[in-house]
C-alpha positions in Angstrom: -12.3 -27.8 40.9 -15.6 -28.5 42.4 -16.0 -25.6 44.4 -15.0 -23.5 40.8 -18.1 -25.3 39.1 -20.2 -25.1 42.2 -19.4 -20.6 41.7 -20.2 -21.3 37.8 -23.1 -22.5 38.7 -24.5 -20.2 40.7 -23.8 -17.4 38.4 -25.5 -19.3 35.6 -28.6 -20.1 37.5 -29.1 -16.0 38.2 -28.7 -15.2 34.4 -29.0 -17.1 31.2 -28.6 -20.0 29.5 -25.8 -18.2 27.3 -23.5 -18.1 30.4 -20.3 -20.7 30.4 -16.9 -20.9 31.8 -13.3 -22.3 31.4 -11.4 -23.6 34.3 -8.0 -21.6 35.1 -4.9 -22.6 36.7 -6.7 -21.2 39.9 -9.7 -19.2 38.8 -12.8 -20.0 36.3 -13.4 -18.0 33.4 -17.3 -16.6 33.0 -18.1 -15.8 29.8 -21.0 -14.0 30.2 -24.1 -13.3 27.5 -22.6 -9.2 28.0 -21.1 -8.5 24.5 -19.1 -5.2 23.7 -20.4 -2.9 20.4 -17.8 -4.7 18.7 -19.3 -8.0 19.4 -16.8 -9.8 21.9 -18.5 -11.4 24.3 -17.2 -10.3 28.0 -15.2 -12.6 30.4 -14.9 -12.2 34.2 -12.7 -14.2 36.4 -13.4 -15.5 39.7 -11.2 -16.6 42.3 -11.6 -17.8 45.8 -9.3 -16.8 48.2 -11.2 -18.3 51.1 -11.7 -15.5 53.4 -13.2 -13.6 50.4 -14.3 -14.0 46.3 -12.5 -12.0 43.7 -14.2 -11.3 40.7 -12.0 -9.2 38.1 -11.3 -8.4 34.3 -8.5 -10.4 34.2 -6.7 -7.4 33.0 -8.6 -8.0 29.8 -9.0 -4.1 29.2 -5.5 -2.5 29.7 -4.0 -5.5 27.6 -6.8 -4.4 24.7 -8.0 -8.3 24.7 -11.6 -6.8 23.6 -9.2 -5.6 20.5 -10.9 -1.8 20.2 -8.5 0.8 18.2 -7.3 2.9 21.6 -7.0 6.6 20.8 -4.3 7.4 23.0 -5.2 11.5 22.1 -8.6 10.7 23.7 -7.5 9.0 27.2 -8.2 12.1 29.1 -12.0 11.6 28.4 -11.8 8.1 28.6 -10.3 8.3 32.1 -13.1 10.7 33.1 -15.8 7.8 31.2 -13.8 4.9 33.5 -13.8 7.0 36.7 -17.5 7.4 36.4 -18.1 4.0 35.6 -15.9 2.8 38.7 -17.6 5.0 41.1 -21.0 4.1 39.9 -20.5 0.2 40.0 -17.8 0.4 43.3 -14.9 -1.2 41.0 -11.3 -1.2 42.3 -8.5 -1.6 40.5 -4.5 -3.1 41.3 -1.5 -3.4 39.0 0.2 -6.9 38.8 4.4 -6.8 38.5 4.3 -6.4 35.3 2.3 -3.7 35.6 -1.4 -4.4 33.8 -3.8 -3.2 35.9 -7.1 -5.4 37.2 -10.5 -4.0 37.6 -12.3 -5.9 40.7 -14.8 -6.4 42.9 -15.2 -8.2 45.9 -17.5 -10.0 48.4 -17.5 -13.0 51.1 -20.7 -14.7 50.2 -21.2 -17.1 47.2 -24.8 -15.5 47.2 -23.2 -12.1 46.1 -21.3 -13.7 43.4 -23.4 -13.0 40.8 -24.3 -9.2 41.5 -20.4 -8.6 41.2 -20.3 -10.4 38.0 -23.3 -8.3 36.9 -21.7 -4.7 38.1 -18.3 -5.8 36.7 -20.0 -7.0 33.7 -21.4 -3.9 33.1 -18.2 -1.7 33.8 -16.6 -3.5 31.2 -18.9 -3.3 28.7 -18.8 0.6 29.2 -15.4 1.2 29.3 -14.8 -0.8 26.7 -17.0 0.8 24.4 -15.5 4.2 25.5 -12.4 3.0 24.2 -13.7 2.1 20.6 -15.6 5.8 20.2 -13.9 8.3 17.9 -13.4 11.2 19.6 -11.3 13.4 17.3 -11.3 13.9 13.7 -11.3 10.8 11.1 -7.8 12.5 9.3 -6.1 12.6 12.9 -6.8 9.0 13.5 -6.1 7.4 10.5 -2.6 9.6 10.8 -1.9 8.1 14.6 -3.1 4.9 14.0 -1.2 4.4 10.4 2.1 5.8 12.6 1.7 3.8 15.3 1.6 0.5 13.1 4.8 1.1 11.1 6.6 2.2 14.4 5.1 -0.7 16.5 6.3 -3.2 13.3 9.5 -1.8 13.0 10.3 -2.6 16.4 8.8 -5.9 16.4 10.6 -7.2 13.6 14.1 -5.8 15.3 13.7 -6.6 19.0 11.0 -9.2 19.0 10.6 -10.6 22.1 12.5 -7.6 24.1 9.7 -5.1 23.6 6.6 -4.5 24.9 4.0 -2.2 23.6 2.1 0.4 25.0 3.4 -0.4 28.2 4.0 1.7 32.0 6.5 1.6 34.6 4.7 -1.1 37.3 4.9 2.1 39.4 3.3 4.8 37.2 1.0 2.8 35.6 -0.6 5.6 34.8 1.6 6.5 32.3 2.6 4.6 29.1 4.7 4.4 27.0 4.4 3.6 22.8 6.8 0.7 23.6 9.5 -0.7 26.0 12.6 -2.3 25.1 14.0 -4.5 27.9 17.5 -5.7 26.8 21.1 -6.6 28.9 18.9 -5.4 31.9 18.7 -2.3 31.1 15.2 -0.4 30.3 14.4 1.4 27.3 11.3 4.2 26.7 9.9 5.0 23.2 7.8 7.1 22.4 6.1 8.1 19.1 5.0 11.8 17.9 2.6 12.6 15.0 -0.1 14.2 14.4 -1.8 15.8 11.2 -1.7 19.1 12.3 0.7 21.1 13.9 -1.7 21.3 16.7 -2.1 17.8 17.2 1.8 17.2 16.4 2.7 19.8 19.4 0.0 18.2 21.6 1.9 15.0 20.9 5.2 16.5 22.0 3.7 17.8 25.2 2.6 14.9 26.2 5.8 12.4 25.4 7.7 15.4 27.6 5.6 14.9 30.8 5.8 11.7 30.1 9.5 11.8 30.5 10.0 13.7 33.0 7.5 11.4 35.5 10.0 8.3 34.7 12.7 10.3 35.7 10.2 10.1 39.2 10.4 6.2 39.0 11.9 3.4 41.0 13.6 2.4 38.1 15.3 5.4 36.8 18.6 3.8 37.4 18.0 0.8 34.9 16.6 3.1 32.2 19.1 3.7 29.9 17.5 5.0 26.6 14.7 7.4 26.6 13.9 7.7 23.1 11.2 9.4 21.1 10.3 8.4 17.2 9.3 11.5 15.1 7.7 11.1 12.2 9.1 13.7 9.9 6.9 12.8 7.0 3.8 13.8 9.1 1.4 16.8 7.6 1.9 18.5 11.1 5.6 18.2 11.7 7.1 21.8 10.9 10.2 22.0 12.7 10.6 25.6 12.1 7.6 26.3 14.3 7.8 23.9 16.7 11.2 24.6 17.3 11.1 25.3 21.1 9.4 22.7 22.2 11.3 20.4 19.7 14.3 21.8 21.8 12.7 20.8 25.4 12.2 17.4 24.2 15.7 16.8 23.1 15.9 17.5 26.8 14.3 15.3 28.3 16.1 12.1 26.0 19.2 10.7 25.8 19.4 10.8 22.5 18.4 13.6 20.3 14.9 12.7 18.7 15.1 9.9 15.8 13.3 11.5 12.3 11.5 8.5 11.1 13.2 8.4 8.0 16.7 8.2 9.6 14.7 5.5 12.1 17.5 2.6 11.8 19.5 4.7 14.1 17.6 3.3 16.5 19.6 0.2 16.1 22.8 1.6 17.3 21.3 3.5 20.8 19.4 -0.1 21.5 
């Protein structure tokens, strides 16, 4: 504990008055005066291994603690955005078991305590503030973002505790998936397609193919037992009749043809 408050400290004497903490289980909390464009104030953690300090997110950003609507459409550019920003400030990152991945830096001195806070500081506040921009049109996210709720709710209010949202495979973590339904030890992958176009709507599909076809690649392939994808038939962009082919390769890649969101309870008979 007093070797925590003695790394507080420090910190605090190098920036402002605004800086404070909270004592973890084996790490103290900084809350630093950095805030976000959506005014949340960012939090490093430190930890002291002895042979050297950690200083990392806490996994704050992949579990959306900084609470910015994540355009999933968008997460090629944001990727680019965060690889930049970890380049530029020499952050690493590592995946935990249940795979949330940690942004980090390093260092053996107490003295360099504070210039990791400030770099990791500032990587956060980027990167989070890459996640909140709007990078497609207003119609398109309303559509994904309206979807997305409903589908997210539905689950919740049938599996509750046995799904996870927007979650990856600990070893593609990379990769994730609109939710994941762990029941009877088995695994289940949903996905959700929308999109208020039919190019947006085909993108969609695309991308919950590939991401099919890479869990087939993991560790865990054996325990996955559903691989389900959520349509949302009511969508401006769904037109079966010309999307038929790729419609097709999906029902491929699941186990179960894909679930029209109107006909959605089925859902409750695969799961």
């Amino acid at each position: 504990m007093e070797k925590l408050l003695d790394i507080f400290n420090a910190v605090k004497s190098d920036f402002c008055e605004l800086t404070t903490y909270k004592v973890r289980a084996n790490s103290v909390e900084i809350i630093t005066p950095f805030s976000t464009l959506n005014n949340k104030f960012v939090s490093v953690f430190v930890k002291d291994l002895h042979d050297q300090i950690i200083v990392s997110d806490g996994g704050w950003i992949d579990l959306n603690y900084y609470e910015v609507s994540i355009n999933e459409e968008s997460e090629a550019i944001i990727d680019r955005v965060s690889s930049y920003y970890q380049q530029n400030y020499q952050i690493k990152s590592t995946a935990d078991k249940t795979g949330t991945l940690f942004y980090y830096k390093s260092c053996k001195n107490k003295e360099d305590i504070s210039s990791a806070v400030f770099d990791l500081s500032n990587f956060i506040v980027g990167v989070v503030n890459a996640l909140g921009i709007t990078y497609k049109d207003e119609k398109e996210e309303k559509e994904k973002e309206t979807f997305r709720q409903d589908a997210n709710s539905f689950l919740l209010t049938n599996y509750k505790g046995d799904v996870q949202l927007r979650k990856s495979l600990d070893d593609y973590t990379n990769i994730k998936f609109n939710a994941i339904i762990s029941k009877n030890s088995a695994i289940n992958l949903i996905t959700y397609v929308t999109g208020s176009t039919p190019f947006y709507f085909e993108n969609a599909l695309s991308k919950t193919i590939v991401n099919f076809e890479i869990s087939q690649k993991s560790k865990y392939n054996s325990l996955i037992k559903e691989k389900i994808s959520i349509i949302n038939d009511l969508a401006d962009g769904y037109h079966p009749e010309k999307s038929g082919s790729i419609l097709n390769l999906l029902a491929e890649k699941t186990s179960r043809e894909p679930v029209k969101w109107t006909e959605k309870e089925k859902i409750l008979d695969f799961i």
